[in-house]
N, C-alpha and C positions, 0 to 999 in steps of 0.2 A: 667907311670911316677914313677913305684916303690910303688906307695900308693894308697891303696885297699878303693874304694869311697864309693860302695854297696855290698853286697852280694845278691845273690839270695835267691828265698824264695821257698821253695816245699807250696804244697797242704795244707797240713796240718799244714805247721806254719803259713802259709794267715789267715786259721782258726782262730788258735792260737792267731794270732794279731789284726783280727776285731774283737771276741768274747770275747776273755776276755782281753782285753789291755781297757783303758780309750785314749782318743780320743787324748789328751797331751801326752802320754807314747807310741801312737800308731806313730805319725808322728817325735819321736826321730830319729836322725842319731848319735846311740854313741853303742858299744861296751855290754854293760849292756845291751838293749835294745833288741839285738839281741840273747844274751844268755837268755835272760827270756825266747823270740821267740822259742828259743830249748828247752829250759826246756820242755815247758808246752807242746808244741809238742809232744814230747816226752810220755809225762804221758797222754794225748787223746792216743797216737796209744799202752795205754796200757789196757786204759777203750773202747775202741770204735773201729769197723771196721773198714777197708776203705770203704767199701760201705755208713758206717752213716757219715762219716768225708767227703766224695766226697757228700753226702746229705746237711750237713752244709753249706759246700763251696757252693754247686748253690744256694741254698735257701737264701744266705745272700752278695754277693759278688756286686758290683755294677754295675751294665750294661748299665748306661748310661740313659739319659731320663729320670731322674726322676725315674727308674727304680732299684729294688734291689733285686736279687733272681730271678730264670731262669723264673719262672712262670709271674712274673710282664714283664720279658724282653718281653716275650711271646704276653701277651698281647700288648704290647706295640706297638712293634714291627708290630705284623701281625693280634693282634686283635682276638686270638684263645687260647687255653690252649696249655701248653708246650706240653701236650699227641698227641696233631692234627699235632703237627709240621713233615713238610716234610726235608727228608735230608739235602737242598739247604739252609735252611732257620735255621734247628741245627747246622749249619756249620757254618751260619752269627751267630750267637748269642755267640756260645762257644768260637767264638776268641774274642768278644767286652771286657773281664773284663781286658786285657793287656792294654788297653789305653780305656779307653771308652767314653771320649772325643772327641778322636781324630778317633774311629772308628764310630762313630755316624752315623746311613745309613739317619737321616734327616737333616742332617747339611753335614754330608762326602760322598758321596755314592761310589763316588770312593774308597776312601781309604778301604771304608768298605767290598767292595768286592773285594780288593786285599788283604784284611787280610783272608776273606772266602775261597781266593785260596789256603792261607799257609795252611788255615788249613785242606782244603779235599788232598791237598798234602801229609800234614802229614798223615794223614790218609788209602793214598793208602801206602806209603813210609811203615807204621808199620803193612798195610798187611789187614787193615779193608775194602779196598775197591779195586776193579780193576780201569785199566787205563779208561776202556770204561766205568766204571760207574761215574768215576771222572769229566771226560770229559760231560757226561752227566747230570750231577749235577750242574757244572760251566756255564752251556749253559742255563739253567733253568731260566726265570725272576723270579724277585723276586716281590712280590705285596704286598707293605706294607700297616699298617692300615691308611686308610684316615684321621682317628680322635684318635693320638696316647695315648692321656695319659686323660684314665676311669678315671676321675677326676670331684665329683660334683661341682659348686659352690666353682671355682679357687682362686678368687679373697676374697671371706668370707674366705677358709681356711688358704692364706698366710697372713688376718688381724688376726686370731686365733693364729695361729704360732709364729707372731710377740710378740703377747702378753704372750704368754709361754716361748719364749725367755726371754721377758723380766721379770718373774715371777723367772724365772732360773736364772739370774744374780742376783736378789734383795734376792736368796736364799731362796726363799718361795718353789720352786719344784728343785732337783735332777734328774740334766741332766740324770743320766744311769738308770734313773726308766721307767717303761711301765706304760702310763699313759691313759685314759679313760675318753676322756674329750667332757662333757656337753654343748651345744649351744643354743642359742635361735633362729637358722636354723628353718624358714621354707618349707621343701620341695616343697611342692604344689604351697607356693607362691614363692618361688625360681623358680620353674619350668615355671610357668606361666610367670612371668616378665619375664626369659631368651626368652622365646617363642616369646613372642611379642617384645621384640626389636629385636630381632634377626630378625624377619619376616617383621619389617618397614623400619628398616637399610638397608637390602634383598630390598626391594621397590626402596627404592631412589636409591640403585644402577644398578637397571636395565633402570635407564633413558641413553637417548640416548645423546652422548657425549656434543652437542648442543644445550642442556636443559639442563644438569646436575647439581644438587643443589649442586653439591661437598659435601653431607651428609654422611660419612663414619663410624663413631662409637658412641657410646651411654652410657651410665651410667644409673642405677637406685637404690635407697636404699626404703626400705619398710622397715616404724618401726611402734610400738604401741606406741603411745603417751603418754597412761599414765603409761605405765610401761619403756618405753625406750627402750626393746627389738627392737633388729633387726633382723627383722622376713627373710631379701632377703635382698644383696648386688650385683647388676650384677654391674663389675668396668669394662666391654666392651662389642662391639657384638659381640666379638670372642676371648677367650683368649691367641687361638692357632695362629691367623692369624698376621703376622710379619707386613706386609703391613698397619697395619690400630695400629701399636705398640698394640694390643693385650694382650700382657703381663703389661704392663701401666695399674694400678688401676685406672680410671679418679671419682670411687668415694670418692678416699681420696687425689687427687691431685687438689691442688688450681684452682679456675678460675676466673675470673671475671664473676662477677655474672646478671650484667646487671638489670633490672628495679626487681628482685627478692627481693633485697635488702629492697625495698620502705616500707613495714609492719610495721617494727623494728623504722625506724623514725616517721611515723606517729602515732605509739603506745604510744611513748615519747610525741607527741604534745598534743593527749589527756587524758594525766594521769591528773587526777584531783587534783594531788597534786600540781600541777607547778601553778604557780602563772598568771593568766589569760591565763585558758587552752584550746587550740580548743575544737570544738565539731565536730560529724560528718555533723553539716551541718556550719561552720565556712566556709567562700566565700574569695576565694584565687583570685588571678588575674592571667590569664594564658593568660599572657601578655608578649611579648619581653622582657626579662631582662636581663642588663648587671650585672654581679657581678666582683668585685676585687677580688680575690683570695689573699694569707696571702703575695704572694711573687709579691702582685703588677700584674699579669696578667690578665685580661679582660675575661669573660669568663662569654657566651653568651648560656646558653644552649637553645636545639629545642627540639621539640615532633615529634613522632616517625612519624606522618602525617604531619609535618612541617607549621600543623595550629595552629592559635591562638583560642582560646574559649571562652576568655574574663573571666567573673567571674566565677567561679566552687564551690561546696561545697567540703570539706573532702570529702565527700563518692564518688562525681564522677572522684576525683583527682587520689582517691587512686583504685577503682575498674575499671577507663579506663586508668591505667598507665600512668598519664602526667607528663609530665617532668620539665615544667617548676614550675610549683606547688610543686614540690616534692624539689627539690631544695629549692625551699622559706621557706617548712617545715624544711629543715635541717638549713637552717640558723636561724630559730626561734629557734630549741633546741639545736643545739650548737655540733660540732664535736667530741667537748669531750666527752660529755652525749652519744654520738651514739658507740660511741669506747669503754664505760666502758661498756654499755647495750651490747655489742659483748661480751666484755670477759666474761660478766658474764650467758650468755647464751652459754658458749662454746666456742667458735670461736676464735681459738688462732692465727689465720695468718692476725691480724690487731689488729697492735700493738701500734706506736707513732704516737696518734694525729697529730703531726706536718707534717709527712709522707703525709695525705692527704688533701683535700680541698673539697668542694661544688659537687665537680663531683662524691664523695662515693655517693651522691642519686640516681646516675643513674649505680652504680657496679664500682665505682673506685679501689673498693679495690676490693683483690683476697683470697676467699673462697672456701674449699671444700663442691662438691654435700653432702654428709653425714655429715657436719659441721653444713651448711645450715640449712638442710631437719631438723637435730635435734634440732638447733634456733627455728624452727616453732611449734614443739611440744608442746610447752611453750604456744603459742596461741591455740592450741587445747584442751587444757590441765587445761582450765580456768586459764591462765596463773601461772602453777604451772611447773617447767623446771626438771624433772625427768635425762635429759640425756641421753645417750645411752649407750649400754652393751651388747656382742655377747655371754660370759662365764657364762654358769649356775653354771658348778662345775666340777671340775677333782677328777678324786678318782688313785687308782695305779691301779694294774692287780689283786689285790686282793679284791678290792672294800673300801678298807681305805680312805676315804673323806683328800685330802690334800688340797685344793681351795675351796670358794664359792664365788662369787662376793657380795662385800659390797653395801651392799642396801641402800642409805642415803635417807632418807625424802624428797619428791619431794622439791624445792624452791622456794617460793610464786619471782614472776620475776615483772610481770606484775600485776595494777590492776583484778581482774576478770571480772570487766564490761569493762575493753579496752580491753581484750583478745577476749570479746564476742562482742562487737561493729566491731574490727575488722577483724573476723569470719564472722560478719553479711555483715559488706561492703564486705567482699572477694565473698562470697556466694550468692550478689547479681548480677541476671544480668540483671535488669535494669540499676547498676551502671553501670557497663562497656559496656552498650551501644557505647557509643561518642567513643572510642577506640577499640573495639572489633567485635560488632554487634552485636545484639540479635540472641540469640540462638545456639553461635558460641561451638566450639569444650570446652569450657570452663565449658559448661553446662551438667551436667549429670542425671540421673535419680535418685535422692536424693540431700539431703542436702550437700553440700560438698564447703569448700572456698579453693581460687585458685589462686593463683599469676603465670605469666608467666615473663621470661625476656629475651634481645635481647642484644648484645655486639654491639660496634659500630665495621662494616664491618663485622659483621654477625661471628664473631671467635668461640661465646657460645649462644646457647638456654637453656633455662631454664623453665622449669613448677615444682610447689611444691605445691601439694593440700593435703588436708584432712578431714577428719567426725572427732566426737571426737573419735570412736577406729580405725583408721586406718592413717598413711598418706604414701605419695607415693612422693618420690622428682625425677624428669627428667633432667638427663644434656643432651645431643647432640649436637653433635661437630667433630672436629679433634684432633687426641691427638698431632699431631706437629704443632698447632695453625693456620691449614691454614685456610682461609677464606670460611666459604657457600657461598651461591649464592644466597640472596633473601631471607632467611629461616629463619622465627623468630621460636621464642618462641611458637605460635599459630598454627604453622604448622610443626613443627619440631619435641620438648617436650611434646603439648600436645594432640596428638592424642595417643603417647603411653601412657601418663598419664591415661587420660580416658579409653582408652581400659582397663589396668591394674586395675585400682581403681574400675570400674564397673565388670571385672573378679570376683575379687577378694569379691567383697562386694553382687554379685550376690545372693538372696534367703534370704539375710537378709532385716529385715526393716527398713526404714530411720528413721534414728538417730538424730532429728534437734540439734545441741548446746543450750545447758540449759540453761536458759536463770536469772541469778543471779536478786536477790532484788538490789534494788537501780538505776533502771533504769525507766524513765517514755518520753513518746510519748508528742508532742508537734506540733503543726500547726504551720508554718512558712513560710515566705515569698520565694518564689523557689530562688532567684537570689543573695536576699543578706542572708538567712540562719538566718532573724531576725521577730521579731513576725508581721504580717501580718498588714499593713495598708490599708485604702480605696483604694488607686491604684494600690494597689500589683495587676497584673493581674491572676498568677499563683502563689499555695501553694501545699505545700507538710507536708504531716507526717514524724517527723525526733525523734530519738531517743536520748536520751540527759541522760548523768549520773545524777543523783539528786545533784542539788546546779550548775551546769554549763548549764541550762536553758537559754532561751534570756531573757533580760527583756526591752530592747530595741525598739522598731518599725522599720522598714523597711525605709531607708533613700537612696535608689535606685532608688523610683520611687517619679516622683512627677507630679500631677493634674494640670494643667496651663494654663491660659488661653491668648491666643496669637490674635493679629492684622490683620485680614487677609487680609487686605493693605500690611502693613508693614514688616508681617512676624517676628514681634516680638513680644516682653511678652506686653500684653495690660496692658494700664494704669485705671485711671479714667475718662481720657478726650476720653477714645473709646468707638463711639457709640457699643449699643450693636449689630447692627445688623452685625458688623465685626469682635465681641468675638467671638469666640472659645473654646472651651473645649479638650484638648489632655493630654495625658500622656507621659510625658519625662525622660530621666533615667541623675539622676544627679552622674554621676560615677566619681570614681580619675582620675585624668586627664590622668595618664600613662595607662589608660584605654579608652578615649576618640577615638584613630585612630582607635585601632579597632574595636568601635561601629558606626564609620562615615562606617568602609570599610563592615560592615554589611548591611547597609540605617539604622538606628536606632536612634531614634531623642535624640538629645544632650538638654538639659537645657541650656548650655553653648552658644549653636546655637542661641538660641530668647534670652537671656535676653539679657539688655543692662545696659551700665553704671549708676551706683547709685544702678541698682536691685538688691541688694545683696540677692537670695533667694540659694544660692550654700551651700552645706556642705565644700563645698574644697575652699572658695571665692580666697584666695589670692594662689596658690599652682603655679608654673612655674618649668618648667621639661623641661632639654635639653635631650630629646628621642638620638635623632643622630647626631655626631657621640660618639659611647661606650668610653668611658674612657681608657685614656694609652692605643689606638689600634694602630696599626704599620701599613701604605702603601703605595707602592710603586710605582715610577709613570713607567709606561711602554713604553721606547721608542719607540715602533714601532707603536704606536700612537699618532695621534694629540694629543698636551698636552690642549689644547682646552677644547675637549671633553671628558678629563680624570676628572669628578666633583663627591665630595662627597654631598651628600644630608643630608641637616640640619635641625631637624622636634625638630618644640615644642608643649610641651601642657602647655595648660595653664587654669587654675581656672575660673566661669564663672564671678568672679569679676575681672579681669583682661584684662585691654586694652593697646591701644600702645605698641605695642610687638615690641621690635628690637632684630637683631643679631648682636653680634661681634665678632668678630677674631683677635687676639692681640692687643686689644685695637681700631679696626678701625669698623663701623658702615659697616654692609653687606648686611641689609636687613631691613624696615619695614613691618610689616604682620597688618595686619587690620581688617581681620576675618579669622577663619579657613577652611580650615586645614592650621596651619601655617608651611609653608614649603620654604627654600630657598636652593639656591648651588652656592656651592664653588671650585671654581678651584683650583688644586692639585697645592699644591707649597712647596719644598723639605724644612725639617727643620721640627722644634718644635713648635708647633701650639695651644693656648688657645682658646677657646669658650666660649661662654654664653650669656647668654638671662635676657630680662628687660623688664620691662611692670610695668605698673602704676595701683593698686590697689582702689578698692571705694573709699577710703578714700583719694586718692589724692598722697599715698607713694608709692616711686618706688619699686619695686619688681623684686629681682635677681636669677638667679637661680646658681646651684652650677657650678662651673669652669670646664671642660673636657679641658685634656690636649690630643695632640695626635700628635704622628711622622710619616713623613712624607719621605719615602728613595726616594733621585734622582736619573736621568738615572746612 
C-alpha cells in the first residue's frame, strides 16, 4: 500500500533490542526506535564477535513455555541439556523464536513441525545438510518431555511474583534490576505435601467409573502459626494438567467453606467479655428450627446425619459439627460481630453484613484455603493473629538488601483462654464422637485440634488442623465446581490432612497447647451444663473461664413421684403402695417431640392441671408448619390426601389445646403428642394454638402465616 509497517531485524539488532532496550522502548513501532536498533547494533559488532553476539541471542531470546534461552528451551522441550540434543530436535527449537506461540510443540505440534521442516530445508538449501539426511531427520519422532517446565512449587512462586510486581509498581523495586529474592519456602515440606496429595488425588482416580467420587484436585497451605511464615503452598495436584484447570491456584481462590467456618462464631459466644457469655458446656437445643432470615425467607437448617440430638453442650456442638446449634450460636452473636471478627483476622472476601444470613454458620460465604488456614493461626497462637508472609527479603545481584518484609506485632484477636478452650474442644475426640466416631481419621498421634467442612452437594471438603508450631489447611474439590460423590470433609481433606501433619511433625514430641491462668474445672450436670442436682443422673468435668462458672442447678431433671393407677403426678390422697419414685426431664417444650421420639419420660406427660411443678408452665409453640413456607398442591393427586401436619408443644401447665386456621377451630388435642392435619387449600393461610394455663388464662402461641399455590 506504499507504506513501510515493519522492517526487519538481523541477529544482532534482536540482541540489540531485548538487552538493552527497556520493555516500553522495546515494543515501540516509530522511526526513532529503530535507529536506536542500528545504532547500538552497530557498536556490539564493534565490541563483540558473531560467535558471542549469536551466544547472547540463544541464551536470552524466548522460546516459548515459559522458556528463554536455548538451554531452558532444551530442557523444556525434551528434558536434556542443549549439548545431548539430536538434529531432529535442534531443528524444532531453532525455528520456535519466529513465533513461539504459535510454534509451541505442546499446544501446536503441527505447526511446530512444519516450521522444523523450514528449517532443516533451509539447511540443506545453504548446503549444511544432504537430501537423504534431511529426509532422514524429518522422519525421526520426536519425544517430548513428559513434565516440561523444572518448576518447584508453581503455584508459591507465581504468589511471590505477584507480590514483586506489585512491590515494582509501588516503586519500592526497579523492574530492570536482577533481584535475589528470600522466601519462607519450605522444601521438604513442599515436597512432602506435593507427594501426598498428589498420591490421594492419584487414589480416587483410579476408582472404576461406577463408584467414582468425582475427586479430581486438591489444595494444601502449611504455615507456622506463630510466626505466619508459609512454609508449603500446593494450589493443585497437578499444575501442568489442563483437565483438572491445574494452572488455577485453589489456594487463593475463594470457596465455600462449609462447617470450617464454625470456630470463629463459637469463639465470639465465649468471649467473656459479652454480656451473659456461653461456656463450653452452655446446653444448645439441636432441635428442628425454623429461622426468618433478614428478607423474610424461612430457613430450616439440618445436620449432616439429618438427626436430631436434643440438648448438646458448646463442646459437643462445636467438636461433632452440628448445624443446628451452630446456627443458634450465630444468632446469639450477631452477623455483624462474625463479619468484623473476619475482617480483622484477614479474610477480605466477606464483606456486607447484609450480603448474608444464618446460613454463614454452615459456609455461606466464600473464602480462600490460605485466608482460612491463616484465621486459624489466631487459635493456635493463643489467640494472638500474626498473619501470613511468603518474603524474607530481596537483595539485587550484588547483594544490596532492597525488601524486608515488615514484621508488625502479632494482634491479641481472641481472648487467650477462648483460643485455648477452643483448641481443647477441637482436640477433643470424645467431643466429636456423636458426628464423627471415635477414633476417626481426625485423630492423630499427638495433640493436635481439627475442624473438617462439607458443602451442600459435596462442591468443597475442607480439613484445617494444628499443634501450636504447625498448622496444615486441606481443600479438595473440583476447580469448575462440579459436584463429588458422597465425599465429606472426613474422607476427602482429612486423610491428606493427617498423613501431612503426622509426616511432617514425625520425631518431634507432643506439644499439648498451654494451657493460660484464668481457667478452672468445674462438675456439672451432662445434659443441661449446670451445677449438679440430686437427679442429674450423669456429670461431667467442663472447663469454664474464671467468673463464667454455673451457679445455678440442674433444672432438666426432676425426681417425681407418680400414681401407678393413674399414671400421673401422685397427690396426697395416693396411697402409698401406688407412689412411685422416677426421674423425668422437664425440657422447653420445642424440645419435647424429640424426647417422646427417644421413649424418655416427659414431666409434661404425668402432671396434671393445677401441678404447676414445670420451669416452662405456660410456654405454647406452634412447631409445624415453619413460618412464611410456600406449598403447592399437586394435581396429579388426590387433593384429599394432600395434608400438612400441625404439631404443638406445649408447657406442662398447659391444658385445652385447640388449633386454628384463619380463625376457624381445626382441632382439640387433650394430651400429647399434640398433633392434627389439614387439608391443603390454595391461598394465604394463618395458624395458632391456645390452651388454658394454671391459672385459668388462655394462652396463645405466636401466628404462622403460610401460602399455599393451586393446581
Amino acid at each position: 500500500g506504499g507504506e513501510t509497517i515493519a522492517g526487519g531485524s538481523t541477529i544482532t539488532q534482536q540482541v540489540a533490542r531485548n538487552l538493552l532496550m527497556d520493555q516500553e522502548e522495546r515494543t515501540e513501532r516509530t522511526l526513532r526506535r529503530k535507529l536506536r536498533e542500528a545504532v547500538l547494533a552497530w557498536k556490539m559488532t564493534r565490541r563483540l564477535s558473531k560467535d558471542e553476539i549469536l551466544a547472547l541471542y540463544l541464551n536470552q531470546m524466548n522460546y516459548g513455555g515459559m522458556a528463554y534461552g536455548v538451554e531452558a528451551a532444551s530442557q523444556t522441550y525434551f528434558g536434556k541439556p542443549a549439548s545431548e540434543l539430536l538434529l531432529p530436535e535442534c531443528a524444532l527449537i531453532v525455528g520456535l523464536p519466529q513465533a513461539p506461540g504459535a510454534y509451541n510443540p505442546f499446544t501446536n505440534p503441527e505447526l511446530a513441525k512444519e516450521r522444523q521442516r523450514i528449517v532443516l530445508g533451509l539447511m540443506q538449501k545453504h548446503g549444511y545438510l544432504t537430501e537423504d539426511e534431511r529426509l532422514r531427520a524429518e522422519a525421526i519422532p520426536l519425544s517430548f518431555n513428559p513434565e516440561p517446565y523444572p518448576i518447584e512449587a508453581p503455584h508459591f512462586v507465581w504468589l511471590i511474583k505477584d507480590q514483586i510486581d506489585q512491590l515494582t509498581s509501588e516503586g519500592v523495586l526497579n523492574s530492570r534490576q536482577s533481584l535475589v529474592v528470600r522466601t519462607t519456602l519450605d522444601l521438604d515440606v513442599q515436597h512432602l505435601s506435593e507427594s501426598v496429595l498428589k498420591r490421594r488425588i492419584a487414589d480416587f482416580k483410579k476408582e472404576e467409573a461406577a463408584i467414582s467420587h468425582n475427586v479430581n484436585n486438591a489444595a494444601l497451605v502449611a504455615i507456622d502459626p506463630r510466626s505466619g511464615e508459609i512454609l508449603a503452598l500446593v494450589g493443585s495436584a497437578d499444575y501442568f494438567d489442563a483437565s483438572i484447570d491445574g494452572a488455577l491456584d485453589m489456594a487463593t481462590s475463594p470457596r465455600q467453606t462449609g462447617s470450617a467456618f464454625k470456630p470463629f462464631i463459637y469463639a465470639l459466644a465465649l468471649d467473656p467479655a459479652r454480656p451473659d457469655a456461653w461456656t463450653a458446656a452452655t446446653s444448645i437445643l439441636d432441635v428442628s428450627t425454623t429461622f426468618i432470615t433478614h428478607d423474610g425467607t424461612p430457613y430450616t437448617p439440618v445436620n449432616y446425619d439429618s438427626r436430631e440430638h436434643g440438648p448438646v453442650s458448646v463442646r459437643e456442638s462445636l467438636g461433632s459439627s452440628l448445624n443446628i446449634p451452630a446456627v443458634k450460636t450465630l444468632q446469639e452473636v450477631g452477623i455483624e460481630e462474625v463479619i468484623d471478627l473476619a475482617g480483622r483476622l484477614g479474610i477480605t472476601s466477606l464483606s456486607d453484613p447484609q450480603q448474608y444470613d444464618l446460613s454463614l454458620a454452615l459456609g455461606g460465604g466464600q473464602i480462600s484455603l490460605l485466608q482460612l488456614s491463616t484465621a486459624y493461626t489466631a487459635l493456635a497462637n493463643n489467640g494472638y493473629f500474626a498473619g501470613n508472609y511468603s518474603i524474607l527479603e530481596i537483595q539485587d545481584a550484588d547483594g544490596n538488601l532492597l525488601y524486608t518484609q515488615e514484621r508488625h506485632p502479632p494482634l491479641q484477636i481472641f481472648d487467650p483462654r477462648v483460643a485455648w478452650l477452643i483448641s481443647d474442644i477441637l482436640s477433643d475426640d470424645s467431643a466429636r464422637t456423636t458426628g464423627f466416631g471415635p477414633n476417626s481419621t481426625l485423630k492423630v498421634d499427638r495433640t493436635a485440634a481439627v475442624k473438617t467442612g462439607t458443602t451442600t452437594n459435596f462442591h468443597d471438603n475442607w480439613t484445617i488442623g494444628y499443634t501450636p508450631d504447625l498448622l496444615v489447611g486441606v481443600w479438595v474439590g473440583n476447580s469448575g465446581h462440579e459436584a463429588m460423590h458422597n465425599v465429606t470433609g472426613l474422607t476427602g481433606a482429612a486423610p491428606i490432612w493427617h498423613e501431612v501433619l503426622r509426616g511432617l511433625l514425625q520425631g518431634r514430641p507432643d506439644h499439648p497447647f498451654e494451657r493460660p491462668d484464668g481457667l478452672t474445672q468445674v462438675e456439672v450436670c451432662d445434659l443441661s451444663g449446670l451445677l449438679p442436682a440430686s437427679a442429674c443422673p450423669h456429670t461431667r468435668t467442663e472447663w469454664f473461664i474464671l467468673g463464667t462458672e454455673p451457679t445455678q442447678t440442674d433444672n432438666f431433671h426432676r425426681q417425681v413421684w407418680i400414681d401407678l393407677l393413674t399414671n400421673s403426678l401422685a397427690d396426697d390422697a395416693t396411697p402409698s403402695e401406688r407412689r412411685k419414685s422416677i426421674t423425668v426431664l422437664d425440657l422447653p417444650v420445642e424440645a419435647q417431640s424429640w424426647a417422646r421420639e427417644q421413649g424418655l419420660p416427659l414431666l409434661t406427660d404425668f402432671v396434671q392441671a393445677g401441678n404447676n411443678v414445670s420451669q416452662q408452665p405456660d410456654q405454647l409453640i406452634l412447631l409445624s408448619p415453619p413460618p412464611n413456607t410456600t406449598y403447592r398442591i399437586d394435581p396429579n393427586f388426590d387433593p384429599a390426601s394432600q395434608q400438612l401436619e400441625i404439631k404443638v408443644a406445649a408447657g406442662a401447665g398447659i391444658s385445652q389445646i385447640t388449633v386454628w386456621v384463619d380463625g376457624n377451630l381445626l382441632a382439640t388435642l387433650s394430651s400429647p403428642p399434640y398433633q392434627a392435619w389439614w387439608i391443603l387449600s390454595a391461598g394465604k393461610h394463618q395458624f395458632w394454638a391456645q390452651g388454658v394455663n394454671a391459672n385459668g388464662e388462655t394462652v396463645k402461641s405466636d401466628v404462622v402465616t403460610i401460602t399455599v399455590l393451586g393446581e
